[in-house]
C-alpha positions in Angstrom: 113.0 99.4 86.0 109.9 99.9 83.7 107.3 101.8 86.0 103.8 102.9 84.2 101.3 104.8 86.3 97.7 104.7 85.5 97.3 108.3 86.1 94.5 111.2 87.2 96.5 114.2 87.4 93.4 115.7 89.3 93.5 113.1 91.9 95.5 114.1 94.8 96.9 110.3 96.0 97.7 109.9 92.1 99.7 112.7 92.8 101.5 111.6 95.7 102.3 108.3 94.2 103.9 109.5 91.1 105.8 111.9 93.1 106.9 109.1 95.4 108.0 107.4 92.2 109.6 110.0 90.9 111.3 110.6 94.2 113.6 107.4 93.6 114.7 108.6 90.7 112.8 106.8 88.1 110.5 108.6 85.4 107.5 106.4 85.1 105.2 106.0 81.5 102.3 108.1 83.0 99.4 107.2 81.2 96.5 109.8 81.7 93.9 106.8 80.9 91.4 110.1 81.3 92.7 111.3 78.1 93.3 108.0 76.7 90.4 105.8 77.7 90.3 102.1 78.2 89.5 99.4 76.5 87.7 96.3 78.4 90.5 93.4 78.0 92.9 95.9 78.9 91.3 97.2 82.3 90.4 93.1 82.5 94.3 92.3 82.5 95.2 95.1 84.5 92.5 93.8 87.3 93.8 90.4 86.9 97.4 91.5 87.2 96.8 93.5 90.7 94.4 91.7 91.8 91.4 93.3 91.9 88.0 92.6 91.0 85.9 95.4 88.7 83.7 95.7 91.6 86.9 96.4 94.0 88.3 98.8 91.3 84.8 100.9 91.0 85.1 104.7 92.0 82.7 105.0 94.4 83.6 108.7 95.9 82.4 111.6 94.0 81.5 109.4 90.8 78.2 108.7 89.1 78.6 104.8 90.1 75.6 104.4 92.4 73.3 106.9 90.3 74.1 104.5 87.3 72.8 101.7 89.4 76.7 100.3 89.2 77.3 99.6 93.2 73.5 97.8 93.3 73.6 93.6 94.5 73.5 91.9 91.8 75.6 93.9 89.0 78.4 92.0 87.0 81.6 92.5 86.3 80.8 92.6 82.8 78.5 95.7 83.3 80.9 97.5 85.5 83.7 96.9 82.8 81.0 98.1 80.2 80.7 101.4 82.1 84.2 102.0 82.9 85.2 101.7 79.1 82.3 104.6 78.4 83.1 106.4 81.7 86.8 106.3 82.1 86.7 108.3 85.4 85.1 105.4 87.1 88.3 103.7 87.5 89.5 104.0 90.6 93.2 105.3 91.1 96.0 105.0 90.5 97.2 101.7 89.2 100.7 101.0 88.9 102.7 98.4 86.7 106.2 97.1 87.9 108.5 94.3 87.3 107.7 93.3 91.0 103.5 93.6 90.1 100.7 95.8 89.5 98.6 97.4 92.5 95.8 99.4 92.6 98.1 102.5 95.0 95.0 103.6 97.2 96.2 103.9 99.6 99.3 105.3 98.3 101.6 103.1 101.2 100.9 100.1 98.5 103.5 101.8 96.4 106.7 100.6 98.5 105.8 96.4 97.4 106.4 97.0 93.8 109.3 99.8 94.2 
């Protein structure tokens, strides 16, 4: 089975859930999307495909979201997906990709559906 985790190796439930993964066994494609970045169709399908709205997949905790005005009534998706492709960091994490779905894994228990 094809596992990617969308990974911040400074993030403790990112972490957890790639130890969890690798725990069964399976070395997953970790993709430090810190490193990497994102591009805005790409965050768009991986939304779509767990999900997720931008707004439900903005970092609140300990990110600049609010100070940039991001978690105000009235801000679009659009802008949210905007900032995360400038500010990778306000993804919030970790996603992972399996044949059996995508999830956003906070809290890490949403692992089990898609192992």
């Amino acid at each position: 089975m094809t596992i990617t985790i969308y990974h911040n190796p400074a993030c403790g439930t990112s972490r957890a859930v790639l130890a969890a993964i690798r725990a069964t066994g399976q070395e997953p494609e970790v993709v430090e999307y810190l490193k990497l970045g994102w591009s805005k169709p790409q965050l768009q399908a991986l939304f779509a495909a767990a999900g997720v709205t931008a707004h439900e997949a903005l970092r609140r905790a300990n990110s600049p979201a609010a100070g940039m005005g991001l978690t105000a009534e009235g801000v679009t998706a659009d802008q949210i997906l905007d900032a995360m492709v400038q500010l990778p960091g306000l993804v919030q994490r970790p996603f992972v990709v399996t044949p059996k779905g995508s999830a956003l894994c906070r809290p890490a228990d949403r692992l089990a559906a898609l192992l």
